[in-house]
RODO-2510 file (C-alpha; in nm, 4 decimals, decimal comma):
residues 255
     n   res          X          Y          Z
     1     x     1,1773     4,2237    -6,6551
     2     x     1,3219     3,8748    -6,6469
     3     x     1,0983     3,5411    -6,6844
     4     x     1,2347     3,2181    -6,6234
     5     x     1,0951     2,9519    -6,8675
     6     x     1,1160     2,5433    -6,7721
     7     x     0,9702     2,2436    -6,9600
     8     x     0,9400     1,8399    -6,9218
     9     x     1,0346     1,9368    -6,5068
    10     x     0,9659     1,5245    -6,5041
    11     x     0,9932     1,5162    -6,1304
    12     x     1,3018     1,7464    -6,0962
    13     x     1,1630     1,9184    -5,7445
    14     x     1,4855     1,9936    -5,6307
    15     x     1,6016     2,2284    -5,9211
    16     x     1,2172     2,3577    -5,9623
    17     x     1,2719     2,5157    -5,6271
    18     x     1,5308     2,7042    -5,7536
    19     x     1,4513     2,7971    -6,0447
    20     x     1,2695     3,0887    -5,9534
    21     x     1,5828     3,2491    -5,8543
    22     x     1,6754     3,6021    -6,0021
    23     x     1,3279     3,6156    -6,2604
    24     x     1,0008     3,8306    -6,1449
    25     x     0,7767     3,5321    -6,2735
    26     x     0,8219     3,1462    -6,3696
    27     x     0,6590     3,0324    -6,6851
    28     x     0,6310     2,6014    -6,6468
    29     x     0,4923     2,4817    -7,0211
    30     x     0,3885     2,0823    -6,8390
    31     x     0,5028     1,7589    -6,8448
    32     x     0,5572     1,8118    -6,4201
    33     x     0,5763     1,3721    -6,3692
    34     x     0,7935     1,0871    -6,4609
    35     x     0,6140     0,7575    -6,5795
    36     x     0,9719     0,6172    -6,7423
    37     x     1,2496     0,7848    -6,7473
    38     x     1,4481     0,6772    -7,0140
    39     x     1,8030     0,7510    -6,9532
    40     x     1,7463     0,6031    -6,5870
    41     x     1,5569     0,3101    -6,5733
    42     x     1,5301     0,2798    -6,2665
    43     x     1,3218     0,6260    -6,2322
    44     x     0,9594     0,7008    -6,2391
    45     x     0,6093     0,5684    -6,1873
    46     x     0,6286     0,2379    -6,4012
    47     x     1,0054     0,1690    -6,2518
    48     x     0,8657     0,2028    -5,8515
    49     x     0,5663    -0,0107    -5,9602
    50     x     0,7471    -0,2985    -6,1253
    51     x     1,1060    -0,2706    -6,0932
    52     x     1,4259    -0,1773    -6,3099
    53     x     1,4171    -0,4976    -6,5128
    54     x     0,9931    -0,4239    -6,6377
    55     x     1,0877    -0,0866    -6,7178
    56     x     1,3656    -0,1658    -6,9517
    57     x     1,1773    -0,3842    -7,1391
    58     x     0,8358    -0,1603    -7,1178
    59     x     1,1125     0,1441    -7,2830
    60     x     1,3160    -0,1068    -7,5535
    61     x     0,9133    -0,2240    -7,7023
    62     x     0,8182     0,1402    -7,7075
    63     x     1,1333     0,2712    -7,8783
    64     x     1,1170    -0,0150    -8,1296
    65     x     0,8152     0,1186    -8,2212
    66     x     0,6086    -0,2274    -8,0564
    67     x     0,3450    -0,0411    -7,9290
    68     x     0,1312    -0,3332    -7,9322
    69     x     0,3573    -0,5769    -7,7476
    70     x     0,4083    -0,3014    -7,4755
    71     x     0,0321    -0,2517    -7,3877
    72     x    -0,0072    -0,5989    -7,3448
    73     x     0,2908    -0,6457    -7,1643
    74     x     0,1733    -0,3495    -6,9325
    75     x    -0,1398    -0,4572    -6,9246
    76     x    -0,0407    -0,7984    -6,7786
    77     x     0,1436    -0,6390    -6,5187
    78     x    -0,1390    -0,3881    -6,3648
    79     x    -0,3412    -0,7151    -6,3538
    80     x    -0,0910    -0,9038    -6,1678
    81     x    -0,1245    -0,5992    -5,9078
    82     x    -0,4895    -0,6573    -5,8638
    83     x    -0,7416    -0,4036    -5,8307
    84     x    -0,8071    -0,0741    -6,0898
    85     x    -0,4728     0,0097    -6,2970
    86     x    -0,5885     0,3594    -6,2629
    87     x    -0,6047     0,3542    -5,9049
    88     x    -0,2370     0,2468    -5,8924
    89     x    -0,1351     0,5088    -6,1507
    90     x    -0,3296     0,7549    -5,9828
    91     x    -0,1926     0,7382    -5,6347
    92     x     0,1113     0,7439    -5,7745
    93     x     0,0388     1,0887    -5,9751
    94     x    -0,0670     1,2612    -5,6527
    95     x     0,2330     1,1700    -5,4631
    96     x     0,4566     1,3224    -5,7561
    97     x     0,2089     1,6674    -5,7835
    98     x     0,2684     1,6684    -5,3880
    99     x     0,6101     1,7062    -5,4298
   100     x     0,6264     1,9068    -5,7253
   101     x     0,4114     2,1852    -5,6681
   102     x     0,5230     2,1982    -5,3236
   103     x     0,8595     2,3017    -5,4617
   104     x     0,6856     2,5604    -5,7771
   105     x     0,7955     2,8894    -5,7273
   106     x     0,5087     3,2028    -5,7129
   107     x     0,4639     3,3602    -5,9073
   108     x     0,4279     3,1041    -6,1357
   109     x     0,2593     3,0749    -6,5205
   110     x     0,1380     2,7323    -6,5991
   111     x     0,0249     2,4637    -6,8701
   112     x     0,0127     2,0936    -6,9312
   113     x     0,2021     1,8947    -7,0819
   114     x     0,0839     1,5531    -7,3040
   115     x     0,2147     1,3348    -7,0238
   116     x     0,0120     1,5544    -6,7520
   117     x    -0,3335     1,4651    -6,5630
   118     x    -0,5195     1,8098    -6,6002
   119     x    -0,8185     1,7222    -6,3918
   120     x    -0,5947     1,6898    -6,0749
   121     x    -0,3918     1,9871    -6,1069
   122     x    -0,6591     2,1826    -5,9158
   123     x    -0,6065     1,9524    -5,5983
   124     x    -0,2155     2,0825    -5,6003
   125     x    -0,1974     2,4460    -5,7314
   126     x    -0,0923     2,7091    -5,4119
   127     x    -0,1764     3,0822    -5,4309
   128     x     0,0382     3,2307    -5,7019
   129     x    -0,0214     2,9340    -5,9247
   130     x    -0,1812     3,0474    -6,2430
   131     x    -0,2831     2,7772    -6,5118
   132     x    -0,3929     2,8666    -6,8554
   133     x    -0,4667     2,6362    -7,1647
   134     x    -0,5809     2,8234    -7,4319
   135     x    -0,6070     3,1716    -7,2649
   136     x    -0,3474     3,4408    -7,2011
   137     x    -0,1675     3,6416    -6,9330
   138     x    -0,0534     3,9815    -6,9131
   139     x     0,3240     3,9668    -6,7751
   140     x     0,5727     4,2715    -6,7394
   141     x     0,3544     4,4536    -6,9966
   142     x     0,3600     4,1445    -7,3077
   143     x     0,0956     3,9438    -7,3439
   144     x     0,1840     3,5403    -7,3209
   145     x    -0,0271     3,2913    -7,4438
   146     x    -0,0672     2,9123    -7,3511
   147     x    -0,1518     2,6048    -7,4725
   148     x    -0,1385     2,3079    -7,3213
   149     x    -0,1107     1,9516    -7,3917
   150     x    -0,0158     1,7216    -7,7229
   151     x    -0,1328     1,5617    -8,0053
   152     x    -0,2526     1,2159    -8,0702
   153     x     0,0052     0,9598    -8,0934
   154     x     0,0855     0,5568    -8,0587
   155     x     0,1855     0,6455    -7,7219
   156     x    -0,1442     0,6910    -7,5985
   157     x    -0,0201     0,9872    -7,2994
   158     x    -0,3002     1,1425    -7,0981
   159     x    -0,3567     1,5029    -7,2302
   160     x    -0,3418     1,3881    -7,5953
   161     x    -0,5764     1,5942    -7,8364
   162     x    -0,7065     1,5854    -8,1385
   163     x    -0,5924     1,8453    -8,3966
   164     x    -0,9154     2,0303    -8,4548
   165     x    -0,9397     2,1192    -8,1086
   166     x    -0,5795     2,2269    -8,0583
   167     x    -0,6535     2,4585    -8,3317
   168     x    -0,9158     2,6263    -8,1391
   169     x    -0,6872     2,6459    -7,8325
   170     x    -0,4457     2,8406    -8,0870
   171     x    -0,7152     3,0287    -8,2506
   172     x    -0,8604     3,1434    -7,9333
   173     x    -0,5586     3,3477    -7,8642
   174     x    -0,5724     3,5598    -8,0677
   175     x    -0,2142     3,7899    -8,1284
   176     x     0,0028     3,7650    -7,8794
   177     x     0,3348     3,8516    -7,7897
   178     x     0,5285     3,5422    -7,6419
   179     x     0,3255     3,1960    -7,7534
   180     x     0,3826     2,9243    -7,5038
   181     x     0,3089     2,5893    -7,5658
   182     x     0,4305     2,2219    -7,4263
   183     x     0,4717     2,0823    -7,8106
   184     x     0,6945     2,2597    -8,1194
   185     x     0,4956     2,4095    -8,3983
   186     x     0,5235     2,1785    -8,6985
   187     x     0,8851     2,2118    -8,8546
   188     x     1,0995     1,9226    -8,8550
   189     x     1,4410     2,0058    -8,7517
   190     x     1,2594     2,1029    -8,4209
   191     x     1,0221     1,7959    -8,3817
   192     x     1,3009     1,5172    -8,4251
   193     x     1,4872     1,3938    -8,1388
   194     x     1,8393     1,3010    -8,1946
   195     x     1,8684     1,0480    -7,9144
   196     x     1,5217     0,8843    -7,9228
   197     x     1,5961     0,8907    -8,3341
   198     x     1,2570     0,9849    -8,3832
   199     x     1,0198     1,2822    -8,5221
   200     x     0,7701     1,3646    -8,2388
   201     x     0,4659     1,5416    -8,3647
   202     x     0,4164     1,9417    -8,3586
   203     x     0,1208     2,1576    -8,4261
   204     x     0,0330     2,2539    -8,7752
   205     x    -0,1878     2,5161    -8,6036
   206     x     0,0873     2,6712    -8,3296
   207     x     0,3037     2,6948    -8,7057
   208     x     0,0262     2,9070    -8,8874
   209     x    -0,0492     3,1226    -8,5836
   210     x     0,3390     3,2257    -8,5675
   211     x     0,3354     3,2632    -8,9843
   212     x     0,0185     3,4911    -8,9047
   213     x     0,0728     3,7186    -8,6522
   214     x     0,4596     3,6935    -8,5666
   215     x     0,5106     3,7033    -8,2032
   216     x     0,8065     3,8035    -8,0682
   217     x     0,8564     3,4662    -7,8997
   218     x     0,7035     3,1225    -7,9265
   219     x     0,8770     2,9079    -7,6220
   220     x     0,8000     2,4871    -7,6168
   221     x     0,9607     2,1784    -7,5044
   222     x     0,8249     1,8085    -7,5302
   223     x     1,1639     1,7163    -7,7146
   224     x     1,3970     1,6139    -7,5028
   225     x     1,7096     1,5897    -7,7595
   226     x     1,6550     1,8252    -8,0250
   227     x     1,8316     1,8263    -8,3799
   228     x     1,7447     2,2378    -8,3579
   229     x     1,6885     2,4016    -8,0334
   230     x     1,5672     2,7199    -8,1718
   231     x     1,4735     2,8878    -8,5551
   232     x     1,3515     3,1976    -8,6701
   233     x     1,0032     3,1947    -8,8768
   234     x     0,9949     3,5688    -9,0011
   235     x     1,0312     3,7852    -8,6631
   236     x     0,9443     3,5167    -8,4557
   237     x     1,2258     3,3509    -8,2343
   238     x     1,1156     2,9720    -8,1760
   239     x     1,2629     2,8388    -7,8829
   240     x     1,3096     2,5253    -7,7047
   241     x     1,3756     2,6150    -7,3667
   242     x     1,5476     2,2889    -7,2696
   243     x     1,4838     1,9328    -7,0787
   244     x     1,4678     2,0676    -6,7465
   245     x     1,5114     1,7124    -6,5918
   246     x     1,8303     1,6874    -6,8044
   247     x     1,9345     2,1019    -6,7705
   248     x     1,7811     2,1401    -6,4214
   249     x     1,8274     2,5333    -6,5403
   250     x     1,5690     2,7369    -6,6384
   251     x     1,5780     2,9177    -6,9994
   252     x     1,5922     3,3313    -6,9371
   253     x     1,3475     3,5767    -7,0951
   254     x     1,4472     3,9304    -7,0142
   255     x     1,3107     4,2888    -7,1548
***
């Protein structure tokens, strides 16, 4: 059996409709479009809205850490285009799902990631799309679970939880055999990003589950440059399975 595993896709249809290729299934673990991209600036939702120049200076506030300064600084730009923000944003969403699950291979495992817009998912998914966030899949005999989504942060992104219910999300699991989630579990040398210079957050709960029942896998992306791309925790193999945007190759899962 061989599973293909991509994460952060951020827009990259033309390698998602190849990476299929070779594996029985695809598992995607979110983060399918591209507000900023910040090794292009020119790239992404913010970029087509407002130009090159806006989206440097949107990415240098954030990456200072001027969280504040950037929200207003968005914020007087949406107004300057009139109507709802979220209208804009929106549109804008749908055009990128279009394209991206257009080009998903079947079949297909899926979650969200923390920069993902769960509620219009079900407008895009084909037949041989399966989404699961918090539940689990039997596939080639192991059982995968999935959670989707991130953590509260300064960065405000749209499937941000808080803790308590990612916990039940983890808990509701139960033992598994390959844990798939968008964020790490909660050890440093896989949460800090090496170009960003940065710790992003991971999941106290995702680190106890693995401690507890020791899957054979736990698979994750959300960080883009990692100091570690994979660990052991007792049997488990952590893995990040790699920036598709960046890669635009799928990490490989055989048994």
């Amino acid at each position: 059996m061989r599973v293909h595993v991509v994460s952060d896709v951020h827009g990259r249809a033309d390698a998602l409709a190849r990476a299929g290729d070779g594996a029985d299934a695809l598992v995607c673990l979110g983060d399918l479009i591209l507000f900023v991209d910040y090794a292009d600036h020119s790239r992404g939702i913010f970029a087509d809205l407002f130009g090159r120049e806006k989206a440097s200076e949107f990415i240098g506030l954030r990456t200072a850490g001027r969280f504040d300064e950037a929200r207003a600084m968005s914020a007087a730009l949406w107004a300057a285009l009139g109507g709802d923000p979220r209208d804009h944003i929106e549109a804008a969403v749908r055009r990128q799902y279009a394209e991206i699950f257009e080009a998903m291979p079947t079949p297909a495992y899926m979650t969200y990631g923390n920069v993902d817009v769960p509620r219009l998912w079900r407008e895009f998914v084909r037949p041989g799309h399966v989404v699961l966030d918090g539940a689990t899949a039997e596939i080639g005999g192991l059982r995968f679970g999935f959670v989707g989504g991130g953590l509260r942060t300064p960065y405000r992104t749209p499937y941000e939880i808080d803790d308590e219910e990612y916990a039940r999300k983890v808990e509701a699991l139960g033992e598994v055999d390959v844990l798939c989630c968008h964020i790490p579990p909660a050890i440093p040398e896989l949460l800090y990003d090496v170009v960003a210079r940065r710790l992003e957050r991971g999941s106290e709960a995702t680190l106890e589950a693995i401690r507890r029942t020791q899957p054979r896998y736990a698979l994750f992306g959300h960080v883009h440059q990692p100091l570690v791309s994979r660990t052991r925790v007792g049997r488990t193999e952590c893995v990040n399975v790699g920036h598709f945007r960046g890669r635009g190759t799928p990490f490989a899962l055989e048994w």
